[in-house]
PQR file of N, CA, C, O and H, with PARSE charges and radii, in Angstrom:
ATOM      1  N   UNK A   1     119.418 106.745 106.978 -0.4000 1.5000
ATOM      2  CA  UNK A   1     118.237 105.907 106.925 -0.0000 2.0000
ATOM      3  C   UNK A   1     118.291 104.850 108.006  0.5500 1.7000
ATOM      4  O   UNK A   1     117.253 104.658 108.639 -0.5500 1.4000
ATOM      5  N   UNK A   2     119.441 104.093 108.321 -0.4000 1.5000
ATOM      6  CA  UNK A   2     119.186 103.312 109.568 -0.0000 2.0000
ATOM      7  C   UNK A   2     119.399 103.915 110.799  0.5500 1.7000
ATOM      8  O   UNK A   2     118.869 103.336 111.748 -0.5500 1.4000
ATOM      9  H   UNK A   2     120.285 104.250 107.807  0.4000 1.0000
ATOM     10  N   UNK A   3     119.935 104.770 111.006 -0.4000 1.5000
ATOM     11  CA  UNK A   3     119.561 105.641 112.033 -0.0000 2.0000
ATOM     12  C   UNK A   3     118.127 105.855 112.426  0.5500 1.7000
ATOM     13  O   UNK A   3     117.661 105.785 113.564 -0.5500 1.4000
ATOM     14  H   UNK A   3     120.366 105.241 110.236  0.4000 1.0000
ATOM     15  N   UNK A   4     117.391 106.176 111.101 -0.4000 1.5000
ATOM     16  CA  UNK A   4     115.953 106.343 111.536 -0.0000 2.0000
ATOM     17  C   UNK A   4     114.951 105.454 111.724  0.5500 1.7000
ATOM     18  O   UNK A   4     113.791 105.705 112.050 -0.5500 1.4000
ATOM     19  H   UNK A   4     117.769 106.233 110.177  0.4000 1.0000
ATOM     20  N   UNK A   5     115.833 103.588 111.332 -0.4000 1.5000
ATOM     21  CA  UNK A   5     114.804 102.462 111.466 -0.0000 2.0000
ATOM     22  C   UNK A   5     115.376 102.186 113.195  0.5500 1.7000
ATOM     23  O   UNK A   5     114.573 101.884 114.077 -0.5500 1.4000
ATOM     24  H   UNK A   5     116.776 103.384 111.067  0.4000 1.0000
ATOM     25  N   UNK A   6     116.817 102.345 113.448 -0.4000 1.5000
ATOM     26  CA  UNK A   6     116.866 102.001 114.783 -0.0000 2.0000
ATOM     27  C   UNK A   6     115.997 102.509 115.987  0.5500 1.7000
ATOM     28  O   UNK A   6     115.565 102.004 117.023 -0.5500 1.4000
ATOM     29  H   UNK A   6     117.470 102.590 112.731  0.4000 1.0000
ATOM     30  N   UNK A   7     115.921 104.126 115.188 -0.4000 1.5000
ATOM     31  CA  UNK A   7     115.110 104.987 116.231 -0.0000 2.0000
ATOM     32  C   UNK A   7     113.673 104.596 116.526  0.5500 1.7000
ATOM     33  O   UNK A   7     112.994 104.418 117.537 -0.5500 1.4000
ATOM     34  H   UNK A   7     116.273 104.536 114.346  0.4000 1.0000
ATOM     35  N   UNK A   8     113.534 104.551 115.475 -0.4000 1.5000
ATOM     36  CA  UNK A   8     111.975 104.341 115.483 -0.0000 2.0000
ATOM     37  C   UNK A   8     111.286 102.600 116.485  0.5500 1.7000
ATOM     38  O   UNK A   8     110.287 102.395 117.174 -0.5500 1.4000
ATOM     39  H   UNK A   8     114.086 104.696 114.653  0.4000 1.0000
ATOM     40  N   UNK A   9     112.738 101.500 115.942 -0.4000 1.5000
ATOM     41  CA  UNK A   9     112.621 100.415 116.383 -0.0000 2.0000
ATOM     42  C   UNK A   9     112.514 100.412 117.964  0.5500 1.7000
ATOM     43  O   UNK A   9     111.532 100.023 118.596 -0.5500 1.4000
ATOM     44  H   UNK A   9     113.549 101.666 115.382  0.4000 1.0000
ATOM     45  N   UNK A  10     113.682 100.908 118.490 -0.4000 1.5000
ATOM     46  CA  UNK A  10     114.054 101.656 119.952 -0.0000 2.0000
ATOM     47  C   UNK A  10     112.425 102.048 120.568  0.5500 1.7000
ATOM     48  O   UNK A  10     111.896 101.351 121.434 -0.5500 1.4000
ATOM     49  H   UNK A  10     114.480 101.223 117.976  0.4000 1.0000
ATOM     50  N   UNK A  11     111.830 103.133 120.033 -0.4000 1.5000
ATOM     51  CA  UNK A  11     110.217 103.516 120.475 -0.0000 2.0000
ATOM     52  C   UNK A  11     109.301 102.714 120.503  0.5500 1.7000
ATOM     53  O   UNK A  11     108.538 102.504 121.446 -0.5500 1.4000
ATOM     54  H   UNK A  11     112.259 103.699 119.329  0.4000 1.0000
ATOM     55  N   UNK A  12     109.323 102.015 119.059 -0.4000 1.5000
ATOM     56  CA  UNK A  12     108.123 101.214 118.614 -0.0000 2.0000
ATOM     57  C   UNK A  12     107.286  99.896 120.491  0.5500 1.7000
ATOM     58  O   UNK A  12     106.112  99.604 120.719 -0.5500 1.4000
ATOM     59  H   UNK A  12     109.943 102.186 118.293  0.4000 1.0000
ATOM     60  N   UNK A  13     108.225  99.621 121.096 -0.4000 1.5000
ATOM     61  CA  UNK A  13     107.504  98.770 122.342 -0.0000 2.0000
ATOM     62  C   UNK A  13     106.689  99.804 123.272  0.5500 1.7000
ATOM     63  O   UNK A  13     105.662  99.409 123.824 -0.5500 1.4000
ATOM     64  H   UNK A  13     109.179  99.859 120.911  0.4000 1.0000
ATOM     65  N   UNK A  14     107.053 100.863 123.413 -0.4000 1.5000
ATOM     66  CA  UNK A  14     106.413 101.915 124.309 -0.0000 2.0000
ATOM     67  C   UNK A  14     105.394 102.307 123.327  0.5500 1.7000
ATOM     68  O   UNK A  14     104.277 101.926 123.679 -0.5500 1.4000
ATOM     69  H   UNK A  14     107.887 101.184 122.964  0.4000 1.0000
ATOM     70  N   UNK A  15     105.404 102.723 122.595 -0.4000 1.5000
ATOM     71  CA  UNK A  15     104.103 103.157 121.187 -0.0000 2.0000
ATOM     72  C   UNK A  15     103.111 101.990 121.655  0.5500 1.7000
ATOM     73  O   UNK A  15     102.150 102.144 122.410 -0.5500 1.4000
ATOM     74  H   UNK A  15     106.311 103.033 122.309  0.4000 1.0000
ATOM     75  N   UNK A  16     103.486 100.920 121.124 -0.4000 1.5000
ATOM     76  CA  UNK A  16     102.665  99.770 121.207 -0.0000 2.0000
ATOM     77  C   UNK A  16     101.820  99.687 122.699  0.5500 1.7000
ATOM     78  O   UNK A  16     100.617  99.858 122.898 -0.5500 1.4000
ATOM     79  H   UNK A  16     104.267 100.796 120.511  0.4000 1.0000
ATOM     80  N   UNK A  17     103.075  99.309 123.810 -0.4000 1.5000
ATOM     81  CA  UNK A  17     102.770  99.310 125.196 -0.0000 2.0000
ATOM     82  C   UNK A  17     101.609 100.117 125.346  0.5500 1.7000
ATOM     83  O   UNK A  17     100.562  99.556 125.667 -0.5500 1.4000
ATOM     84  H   UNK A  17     104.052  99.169 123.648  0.4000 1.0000
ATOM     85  N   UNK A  18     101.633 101.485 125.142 -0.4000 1.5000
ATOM     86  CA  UNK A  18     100.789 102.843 125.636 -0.0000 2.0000
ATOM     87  C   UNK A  18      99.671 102.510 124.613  0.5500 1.7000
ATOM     88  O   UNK A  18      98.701 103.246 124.799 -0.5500 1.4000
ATOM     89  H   UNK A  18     102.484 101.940 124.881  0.4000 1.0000
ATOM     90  N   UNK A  19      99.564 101.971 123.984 -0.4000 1.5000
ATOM     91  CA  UNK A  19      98.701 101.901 122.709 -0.0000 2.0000
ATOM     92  C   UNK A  19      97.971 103.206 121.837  0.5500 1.7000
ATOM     93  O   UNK A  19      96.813 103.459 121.505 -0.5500 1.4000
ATOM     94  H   UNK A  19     100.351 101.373 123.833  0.4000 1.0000
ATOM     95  N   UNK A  20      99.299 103.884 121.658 -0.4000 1.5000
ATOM     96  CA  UNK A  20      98.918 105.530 120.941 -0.0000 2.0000
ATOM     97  C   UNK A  20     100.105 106.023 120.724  0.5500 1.7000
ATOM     98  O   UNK A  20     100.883 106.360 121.616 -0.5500 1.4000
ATOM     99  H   UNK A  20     100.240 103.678 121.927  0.4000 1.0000
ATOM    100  N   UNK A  21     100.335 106.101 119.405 -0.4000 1.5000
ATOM    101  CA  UNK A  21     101.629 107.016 119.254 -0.0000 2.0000
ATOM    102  C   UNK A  21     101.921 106.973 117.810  0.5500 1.7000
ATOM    103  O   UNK A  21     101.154 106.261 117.163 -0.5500 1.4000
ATOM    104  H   UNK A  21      99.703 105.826 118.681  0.4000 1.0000
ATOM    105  N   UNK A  22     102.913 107.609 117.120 -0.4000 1.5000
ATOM    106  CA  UNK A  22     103.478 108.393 116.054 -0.0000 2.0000
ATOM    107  C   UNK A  22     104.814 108.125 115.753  0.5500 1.7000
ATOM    108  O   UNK A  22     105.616 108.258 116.677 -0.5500 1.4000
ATOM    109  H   UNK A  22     103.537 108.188 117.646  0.4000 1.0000
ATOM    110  N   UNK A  23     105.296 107.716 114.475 -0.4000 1.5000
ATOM    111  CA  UNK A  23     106.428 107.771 114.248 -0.0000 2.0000
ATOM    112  C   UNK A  23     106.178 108.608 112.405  0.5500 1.7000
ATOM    113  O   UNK A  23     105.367 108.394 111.504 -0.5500 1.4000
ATOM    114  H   UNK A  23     104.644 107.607 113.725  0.4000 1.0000
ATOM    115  N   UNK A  24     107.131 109.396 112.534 -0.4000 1.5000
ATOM    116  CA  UNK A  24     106.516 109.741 111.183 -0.0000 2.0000
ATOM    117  C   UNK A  24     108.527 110.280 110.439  0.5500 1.7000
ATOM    118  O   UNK A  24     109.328 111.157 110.764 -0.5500 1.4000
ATOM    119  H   UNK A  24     107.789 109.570 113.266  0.4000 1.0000
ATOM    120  N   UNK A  25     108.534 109.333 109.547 -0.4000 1.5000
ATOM    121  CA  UNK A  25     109.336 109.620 108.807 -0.0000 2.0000
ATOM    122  C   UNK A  25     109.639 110.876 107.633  0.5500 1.7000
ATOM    123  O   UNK A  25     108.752 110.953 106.783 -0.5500 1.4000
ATOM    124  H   UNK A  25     107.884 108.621 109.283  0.4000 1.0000
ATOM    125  N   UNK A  26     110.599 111.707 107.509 -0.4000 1.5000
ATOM    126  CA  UNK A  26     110.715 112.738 106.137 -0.0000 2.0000
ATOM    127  C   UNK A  26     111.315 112.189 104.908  0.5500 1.7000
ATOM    128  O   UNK A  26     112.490 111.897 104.686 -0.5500 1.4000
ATOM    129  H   UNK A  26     111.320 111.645 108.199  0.4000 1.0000
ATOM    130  N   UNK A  27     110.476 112.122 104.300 -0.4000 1.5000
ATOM    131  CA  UNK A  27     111.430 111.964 103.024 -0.0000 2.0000
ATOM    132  C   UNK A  27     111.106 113.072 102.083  0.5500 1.7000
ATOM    133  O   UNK A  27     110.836 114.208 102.474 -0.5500 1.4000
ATOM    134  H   UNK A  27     109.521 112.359 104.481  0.4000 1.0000
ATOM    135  N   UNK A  28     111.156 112.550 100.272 -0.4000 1.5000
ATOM    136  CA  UNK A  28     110.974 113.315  99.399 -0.0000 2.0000
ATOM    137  C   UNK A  28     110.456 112.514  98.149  0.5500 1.7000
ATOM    138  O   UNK A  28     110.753 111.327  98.020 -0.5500 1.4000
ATOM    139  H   UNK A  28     111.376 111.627  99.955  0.4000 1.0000
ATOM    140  N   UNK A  29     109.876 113.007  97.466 -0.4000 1.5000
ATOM    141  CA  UNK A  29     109.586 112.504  95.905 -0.0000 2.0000
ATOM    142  C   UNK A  29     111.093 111.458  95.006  0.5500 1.7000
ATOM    143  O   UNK A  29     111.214 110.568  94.164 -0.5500 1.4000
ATOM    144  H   UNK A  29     109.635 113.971  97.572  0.4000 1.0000
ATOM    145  N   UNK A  30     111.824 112.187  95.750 -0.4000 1.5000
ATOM    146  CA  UNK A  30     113.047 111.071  94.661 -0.0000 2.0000
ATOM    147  C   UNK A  30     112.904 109.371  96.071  0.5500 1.7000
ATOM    148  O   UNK A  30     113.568 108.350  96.253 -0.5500 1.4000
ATOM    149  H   UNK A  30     111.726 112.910  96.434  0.4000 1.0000
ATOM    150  N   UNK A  31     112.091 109.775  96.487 -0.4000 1.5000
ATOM    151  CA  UNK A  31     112.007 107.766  96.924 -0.0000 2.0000
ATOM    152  C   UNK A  31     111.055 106.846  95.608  0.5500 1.7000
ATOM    153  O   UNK A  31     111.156 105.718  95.127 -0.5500 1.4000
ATOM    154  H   UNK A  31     111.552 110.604  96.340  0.4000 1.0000
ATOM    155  N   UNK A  32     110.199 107.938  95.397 -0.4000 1.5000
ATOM    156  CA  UNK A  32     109.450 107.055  94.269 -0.0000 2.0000
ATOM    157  C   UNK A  32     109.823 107.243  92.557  0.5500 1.7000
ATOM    158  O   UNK A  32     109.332 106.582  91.643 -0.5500 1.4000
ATOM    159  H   UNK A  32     110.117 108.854  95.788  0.4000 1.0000
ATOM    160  N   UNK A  33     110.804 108.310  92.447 -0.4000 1.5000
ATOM    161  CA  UNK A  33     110.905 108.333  91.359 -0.0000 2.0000
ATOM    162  C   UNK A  33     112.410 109.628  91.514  0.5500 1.7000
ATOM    163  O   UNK A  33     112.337 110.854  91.590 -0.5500 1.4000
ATOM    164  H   UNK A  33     111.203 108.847  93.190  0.4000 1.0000
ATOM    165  N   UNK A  34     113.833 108.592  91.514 -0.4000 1.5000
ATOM    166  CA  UNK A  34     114.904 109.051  91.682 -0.0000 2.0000
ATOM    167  C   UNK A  34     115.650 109.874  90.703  0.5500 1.7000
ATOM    168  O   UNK A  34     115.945 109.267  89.673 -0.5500 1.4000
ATOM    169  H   UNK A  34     113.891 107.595  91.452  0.4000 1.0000
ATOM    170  N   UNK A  35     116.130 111.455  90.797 -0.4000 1.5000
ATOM    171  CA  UNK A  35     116.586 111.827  90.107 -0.0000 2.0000
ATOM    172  C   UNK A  35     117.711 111.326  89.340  0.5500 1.7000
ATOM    173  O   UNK A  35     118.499 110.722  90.068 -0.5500 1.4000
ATOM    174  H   UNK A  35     115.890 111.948  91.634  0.4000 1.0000
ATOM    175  N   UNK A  36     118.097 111.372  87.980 -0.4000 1.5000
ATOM    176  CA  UNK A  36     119.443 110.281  87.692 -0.0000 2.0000
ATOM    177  C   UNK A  36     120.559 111.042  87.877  0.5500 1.7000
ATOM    178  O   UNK A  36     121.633 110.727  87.365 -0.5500 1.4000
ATOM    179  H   UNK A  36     117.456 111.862  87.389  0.4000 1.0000
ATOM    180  N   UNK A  37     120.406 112.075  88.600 -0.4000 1.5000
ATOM    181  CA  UNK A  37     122.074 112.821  88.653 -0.0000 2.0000
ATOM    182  C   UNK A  37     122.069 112.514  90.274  0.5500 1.7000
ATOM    183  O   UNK A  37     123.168 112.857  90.708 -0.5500 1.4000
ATOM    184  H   UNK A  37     119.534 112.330  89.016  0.4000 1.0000
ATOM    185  N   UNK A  38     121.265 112.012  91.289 -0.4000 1.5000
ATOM    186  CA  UNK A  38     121.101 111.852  92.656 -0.0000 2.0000
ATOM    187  C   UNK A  38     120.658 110.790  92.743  0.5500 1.7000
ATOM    188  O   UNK A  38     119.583 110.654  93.328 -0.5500 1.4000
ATOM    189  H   UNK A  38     120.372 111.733  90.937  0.4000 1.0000
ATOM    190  N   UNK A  39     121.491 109.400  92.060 -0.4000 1.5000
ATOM    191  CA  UNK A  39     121.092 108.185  92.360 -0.0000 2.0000
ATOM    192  C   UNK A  39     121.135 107.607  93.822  0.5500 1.7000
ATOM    193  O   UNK A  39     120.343 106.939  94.487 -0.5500 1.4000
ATOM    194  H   UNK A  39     122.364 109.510  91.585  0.4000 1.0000
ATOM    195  N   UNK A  40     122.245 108.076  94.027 -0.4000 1.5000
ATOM    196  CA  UNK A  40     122.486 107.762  96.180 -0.0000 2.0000
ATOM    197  C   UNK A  40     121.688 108.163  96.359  0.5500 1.7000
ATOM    198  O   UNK A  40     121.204 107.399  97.194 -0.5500 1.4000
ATOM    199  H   UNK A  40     122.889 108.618  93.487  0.4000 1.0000
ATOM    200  N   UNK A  41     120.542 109.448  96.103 -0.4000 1.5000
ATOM    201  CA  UNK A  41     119.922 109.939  97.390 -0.0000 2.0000
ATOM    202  C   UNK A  41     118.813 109.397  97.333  0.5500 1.7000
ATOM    203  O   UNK A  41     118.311 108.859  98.320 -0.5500 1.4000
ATOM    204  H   UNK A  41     120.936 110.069  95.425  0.4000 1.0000
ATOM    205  N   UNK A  42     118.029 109.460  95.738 -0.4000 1.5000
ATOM    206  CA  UNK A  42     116.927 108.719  95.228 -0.0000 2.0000
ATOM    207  C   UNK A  42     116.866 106.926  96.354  0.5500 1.7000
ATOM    208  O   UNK A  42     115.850 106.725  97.020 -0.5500 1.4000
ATOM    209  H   UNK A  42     118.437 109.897  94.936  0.4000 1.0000
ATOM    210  N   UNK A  43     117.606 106.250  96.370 -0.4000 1.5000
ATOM    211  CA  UNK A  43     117.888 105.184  96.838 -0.0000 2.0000
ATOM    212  C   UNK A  43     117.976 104.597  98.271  0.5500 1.7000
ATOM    213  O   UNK A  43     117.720 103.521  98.810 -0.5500 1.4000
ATOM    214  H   UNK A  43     118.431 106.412  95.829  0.4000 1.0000
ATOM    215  N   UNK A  44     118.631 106.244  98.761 -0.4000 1.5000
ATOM    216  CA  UNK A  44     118.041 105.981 100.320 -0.0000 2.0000
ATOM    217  C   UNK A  44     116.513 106.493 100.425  0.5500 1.7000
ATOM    218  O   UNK A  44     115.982 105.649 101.146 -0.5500 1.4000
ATOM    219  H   UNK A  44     118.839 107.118  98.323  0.4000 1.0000
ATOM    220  N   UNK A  45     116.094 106.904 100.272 -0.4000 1.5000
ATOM    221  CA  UNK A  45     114.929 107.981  99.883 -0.0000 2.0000
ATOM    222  C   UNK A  45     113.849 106.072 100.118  0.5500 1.7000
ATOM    223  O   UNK A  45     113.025 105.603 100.903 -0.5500 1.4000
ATOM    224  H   UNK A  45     116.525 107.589  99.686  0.4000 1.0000
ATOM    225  N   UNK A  46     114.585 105.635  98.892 -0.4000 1.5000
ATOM    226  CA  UNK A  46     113.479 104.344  98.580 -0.0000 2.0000
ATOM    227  C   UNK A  46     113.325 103.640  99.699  0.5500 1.7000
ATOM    228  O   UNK A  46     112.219 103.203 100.017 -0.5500 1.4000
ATOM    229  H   UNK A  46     115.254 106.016  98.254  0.4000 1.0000
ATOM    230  N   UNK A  47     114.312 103.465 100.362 -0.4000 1.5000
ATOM    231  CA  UNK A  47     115.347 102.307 101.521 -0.0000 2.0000
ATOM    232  C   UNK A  47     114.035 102.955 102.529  0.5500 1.7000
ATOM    233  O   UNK A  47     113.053 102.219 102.622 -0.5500 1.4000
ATOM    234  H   UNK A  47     115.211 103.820 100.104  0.4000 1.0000
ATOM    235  N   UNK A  48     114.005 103.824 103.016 -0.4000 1.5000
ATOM    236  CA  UNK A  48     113.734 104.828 104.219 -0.0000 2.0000
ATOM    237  C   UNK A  48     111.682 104.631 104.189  0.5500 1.7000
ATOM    238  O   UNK A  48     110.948 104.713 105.175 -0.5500 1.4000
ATOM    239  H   UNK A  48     114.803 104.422 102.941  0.4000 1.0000
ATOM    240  N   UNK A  49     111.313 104.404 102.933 -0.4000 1.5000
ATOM    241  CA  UNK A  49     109.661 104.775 102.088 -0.0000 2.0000
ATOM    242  C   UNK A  49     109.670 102.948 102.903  0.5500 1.7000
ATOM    243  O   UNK A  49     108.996 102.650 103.889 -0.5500 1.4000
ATOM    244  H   UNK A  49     111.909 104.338 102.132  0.4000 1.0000
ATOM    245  N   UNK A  50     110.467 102.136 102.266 -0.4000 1.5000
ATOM    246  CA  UNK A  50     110.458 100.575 102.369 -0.0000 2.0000
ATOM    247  C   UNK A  50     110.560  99.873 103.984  0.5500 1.7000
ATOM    248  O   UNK A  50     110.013  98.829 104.341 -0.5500 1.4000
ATOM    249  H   UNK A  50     111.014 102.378 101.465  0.4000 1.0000
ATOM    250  N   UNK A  51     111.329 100.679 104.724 -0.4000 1.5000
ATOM    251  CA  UNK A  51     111.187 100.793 105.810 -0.0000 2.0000
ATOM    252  C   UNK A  51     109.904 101.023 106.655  0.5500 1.7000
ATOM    253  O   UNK A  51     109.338 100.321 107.492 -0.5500 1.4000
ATOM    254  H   UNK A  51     111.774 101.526 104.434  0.4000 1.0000
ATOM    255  N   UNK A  52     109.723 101.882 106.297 -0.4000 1.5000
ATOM    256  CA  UNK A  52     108.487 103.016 106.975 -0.0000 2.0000
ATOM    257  C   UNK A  52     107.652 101.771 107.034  0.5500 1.7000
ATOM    258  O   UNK A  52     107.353 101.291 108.127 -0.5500 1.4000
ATOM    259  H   UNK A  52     110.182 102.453 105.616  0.4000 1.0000
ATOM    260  N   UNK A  53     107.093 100.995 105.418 -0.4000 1.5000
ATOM    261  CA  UNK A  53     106.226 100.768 105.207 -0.0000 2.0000
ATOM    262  C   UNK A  53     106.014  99.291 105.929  0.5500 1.7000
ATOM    263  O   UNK A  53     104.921  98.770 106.153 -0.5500 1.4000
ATOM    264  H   UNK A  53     107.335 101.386 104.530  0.4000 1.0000
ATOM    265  N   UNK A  54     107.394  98.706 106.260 -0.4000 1.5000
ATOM    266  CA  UNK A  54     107.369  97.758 106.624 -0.0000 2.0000
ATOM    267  C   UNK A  54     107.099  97.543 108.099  0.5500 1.7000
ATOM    268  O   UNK A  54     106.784  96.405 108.446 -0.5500 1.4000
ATOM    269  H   UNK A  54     108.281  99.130 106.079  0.4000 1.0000
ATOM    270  N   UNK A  55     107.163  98.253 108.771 -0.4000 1.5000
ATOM    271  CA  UNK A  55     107.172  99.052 110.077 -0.0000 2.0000
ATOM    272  C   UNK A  55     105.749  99.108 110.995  0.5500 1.7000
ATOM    273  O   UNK A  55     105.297  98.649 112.044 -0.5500 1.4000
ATOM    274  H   UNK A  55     107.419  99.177 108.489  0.4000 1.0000
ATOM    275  N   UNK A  56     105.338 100.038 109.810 -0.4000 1.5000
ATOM    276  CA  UNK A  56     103.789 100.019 109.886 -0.0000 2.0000
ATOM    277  C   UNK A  56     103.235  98.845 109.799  0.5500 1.7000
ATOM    278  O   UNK A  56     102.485  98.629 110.752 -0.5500 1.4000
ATOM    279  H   UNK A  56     105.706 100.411 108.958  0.4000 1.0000
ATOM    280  N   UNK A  57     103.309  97.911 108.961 -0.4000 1.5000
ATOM    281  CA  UNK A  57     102.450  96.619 108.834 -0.0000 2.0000
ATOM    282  C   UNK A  57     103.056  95.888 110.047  0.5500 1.7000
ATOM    283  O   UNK A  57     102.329  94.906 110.190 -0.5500 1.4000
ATOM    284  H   UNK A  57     103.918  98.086 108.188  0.4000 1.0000
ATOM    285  N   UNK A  58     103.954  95.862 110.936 -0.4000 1.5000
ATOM    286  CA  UNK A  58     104.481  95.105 111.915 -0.0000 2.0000
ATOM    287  C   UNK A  58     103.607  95.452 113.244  0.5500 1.7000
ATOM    288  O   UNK A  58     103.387  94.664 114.163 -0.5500 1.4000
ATOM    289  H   UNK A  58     104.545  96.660 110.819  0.4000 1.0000
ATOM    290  N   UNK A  59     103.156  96.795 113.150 -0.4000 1.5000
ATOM    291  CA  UNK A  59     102.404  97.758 114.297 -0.0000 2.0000
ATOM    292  C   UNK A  59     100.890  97.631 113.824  0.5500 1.7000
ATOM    293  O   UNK A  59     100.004  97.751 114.670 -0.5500 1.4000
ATOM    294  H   UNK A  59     103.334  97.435 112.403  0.4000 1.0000
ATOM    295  N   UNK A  60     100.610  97.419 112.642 -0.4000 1.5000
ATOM    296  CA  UNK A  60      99.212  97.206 112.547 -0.0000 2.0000
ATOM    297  C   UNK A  60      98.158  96.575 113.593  0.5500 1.7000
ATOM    298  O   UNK A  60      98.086  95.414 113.995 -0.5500 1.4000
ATOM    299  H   UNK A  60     101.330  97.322 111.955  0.4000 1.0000
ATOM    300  N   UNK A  61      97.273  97.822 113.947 -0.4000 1.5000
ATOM    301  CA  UNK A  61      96.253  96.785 114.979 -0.0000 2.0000
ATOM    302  C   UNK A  61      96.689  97.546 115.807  0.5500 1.7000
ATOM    303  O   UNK A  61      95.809  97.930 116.577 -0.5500 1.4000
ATOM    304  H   UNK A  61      97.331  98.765 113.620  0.4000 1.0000
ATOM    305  N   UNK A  62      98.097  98.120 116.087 -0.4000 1.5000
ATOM    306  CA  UNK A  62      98.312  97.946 118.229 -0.0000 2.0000
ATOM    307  C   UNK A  62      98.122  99.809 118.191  0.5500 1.7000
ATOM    308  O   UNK A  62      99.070 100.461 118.627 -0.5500 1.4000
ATOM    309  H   UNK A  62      98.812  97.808 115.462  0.4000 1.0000
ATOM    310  N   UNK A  63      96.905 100.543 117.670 -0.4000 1.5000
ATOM    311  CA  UNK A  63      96.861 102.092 118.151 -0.0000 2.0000
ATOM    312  C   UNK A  63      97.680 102.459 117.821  0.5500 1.7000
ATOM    313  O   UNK A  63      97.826 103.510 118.447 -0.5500 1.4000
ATOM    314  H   UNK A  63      96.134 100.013 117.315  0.4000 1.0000
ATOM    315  N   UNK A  64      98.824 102.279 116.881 -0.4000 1.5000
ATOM    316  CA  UNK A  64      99.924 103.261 116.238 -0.0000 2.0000
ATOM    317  C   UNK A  64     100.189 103.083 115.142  0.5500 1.7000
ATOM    318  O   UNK A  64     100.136 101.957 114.647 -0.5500 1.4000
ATOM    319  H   UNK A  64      98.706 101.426 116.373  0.4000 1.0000
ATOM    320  N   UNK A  65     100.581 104.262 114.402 -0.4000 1.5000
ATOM    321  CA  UNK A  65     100.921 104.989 113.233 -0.0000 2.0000
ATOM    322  C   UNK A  65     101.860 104.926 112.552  0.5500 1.7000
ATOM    323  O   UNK A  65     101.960 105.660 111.568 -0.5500 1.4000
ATOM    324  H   UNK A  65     100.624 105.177 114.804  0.4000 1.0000
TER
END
């Protein structure tokens, strides 16, 4: 999961700069509702959804996704 906020962080000035672009994260259903035998994974799952989302509202406005 921080692998994929660095990455995305790393892009995010050129996204912006160019004013058009995509970052699109994978996850799964156990971010919103974690299996209890896959509590680690459920949890990054959440970490990764919380990220994303926070991400987006930072880019809001500048042509990216």
């Amino acid at each position: 999961m921080l692998s994929d906020v660095r990455l995305a962080r790393h892009y995010a000035p050129r996204v912006i700069g160019r004013g058009w672009g995509r970052v699109i994260f994978v996850s799964s259903g156990a971010g919103v509702q974690a299996p209890s035998d896959w509590i680690h994974y459920g949890m990054s799952k959440t970490a990764q959804l919380a990220g994303s989302r926070g991400m987006a509202q930072e880019v809001a406005g500048a042509g990216s996704r």
